[in-house]
C-alpha positions as CSV (number, residue, x, y, z in Angstrom):
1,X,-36.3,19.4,29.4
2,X,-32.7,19.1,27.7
3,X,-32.4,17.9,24.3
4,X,-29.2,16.7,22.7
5,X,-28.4,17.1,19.5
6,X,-25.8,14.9,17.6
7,X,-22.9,16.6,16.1
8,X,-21.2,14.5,13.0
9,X,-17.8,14.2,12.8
10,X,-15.6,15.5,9.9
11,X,-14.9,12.2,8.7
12,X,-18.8,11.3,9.2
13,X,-19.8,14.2,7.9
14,X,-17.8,13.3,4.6
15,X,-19.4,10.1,4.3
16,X,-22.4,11.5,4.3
17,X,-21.3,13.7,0.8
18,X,-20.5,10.3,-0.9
19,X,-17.1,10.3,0.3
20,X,-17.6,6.9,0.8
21,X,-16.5,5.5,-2.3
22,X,-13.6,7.7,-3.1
23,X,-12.3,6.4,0.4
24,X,-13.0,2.6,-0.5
25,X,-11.5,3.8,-3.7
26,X,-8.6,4.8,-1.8
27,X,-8.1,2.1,0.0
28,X,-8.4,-0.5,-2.6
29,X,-5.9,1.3,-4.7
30,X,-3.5,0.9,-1.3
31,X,-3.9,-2.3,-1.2
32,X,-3.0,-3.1,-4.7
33,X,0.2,-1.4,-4.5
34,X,1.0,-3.2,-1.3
35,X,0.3,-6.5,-3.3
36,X,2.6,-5.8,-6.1
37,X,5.1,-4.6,-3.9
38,X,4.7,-8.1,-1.9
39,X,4.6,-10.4,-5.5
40,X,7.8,-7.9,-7.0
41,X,10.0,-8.1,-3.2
42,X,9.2,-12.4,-3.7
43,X,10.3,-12.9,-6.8
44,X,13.2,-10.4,-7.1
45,X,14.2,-12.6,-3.6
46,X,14.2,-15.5,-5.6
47,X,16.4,-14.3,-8.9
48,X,19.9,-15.6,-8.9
49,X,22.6,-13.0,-9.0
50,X,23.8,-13.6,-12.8
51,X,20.2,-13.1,-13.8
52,X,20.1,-9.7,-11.3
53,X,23.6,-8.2,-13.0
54,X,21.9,-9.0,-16.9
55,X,19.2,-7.0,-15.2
56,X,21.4,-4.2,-14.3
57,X,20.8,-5.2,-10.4
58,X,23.3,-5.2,-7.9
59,X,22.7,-8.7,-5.8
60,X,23.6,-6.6,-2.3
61,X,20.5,-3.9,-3.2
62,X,18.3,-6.3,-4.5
63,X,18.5,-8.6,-1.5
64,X,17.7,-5.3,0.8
65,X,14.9,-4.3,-1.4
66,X,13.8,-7.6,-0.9
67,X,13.7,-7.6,2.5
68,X,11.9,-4.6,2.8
69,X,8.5,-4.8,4.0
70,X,5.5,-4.4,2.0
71,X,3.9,-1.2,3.3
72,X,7.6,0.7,3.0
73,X,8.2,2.2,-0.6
C-alpha cells in the first residue's frame, strides 16, 4: 500500500507560525495607503491653480500626479 503524505507549502507553512496576522497586517496597511493616495490624487484634481501656486504646486505636475493611479507611488 502507498501512502501519501502532504507537503505544505512555504507560504502555508508560514501561516501555520502565525504569519497570518502579520500578512493581514500587511495588507491592511496597503490598503490604507492606496486610500489616501486615492482621497489626496481627488482633491489635489480638484484645487484651482492660484490655490496650487500659494501651495508651492506647479498646476502641470499636480494635474499628472493627479492622474496617476492609485497603486503607483
Amino acid at each position: 500500500m502507498t501512502t501519501l503524505a502532504r507537503t505544505a507549502t512555504p507560504f502555508e507553512a508560514a501561516l501555520d507560525q502565525g504569519a497570518s496576522s502579520a500578512l493581514l497586517a500587511g495588507l491592511a496597511r496597503r490598503v490604507a495607503v492606496w486610500k489616501r493616495r486615492a482621497r489626496t490624487r481627488r482633491a489635489l484634481s480638484h484645487l484651482e491653480p492660484h490655490m496650487l501656486r500659494d501651495l508651492g504646486l506647479d498646476p502641470v505636475s499636480a494635474e499628472r500626479e493627479a492622474a496617476l493611479p492609485f497603486w503607483k507611488g
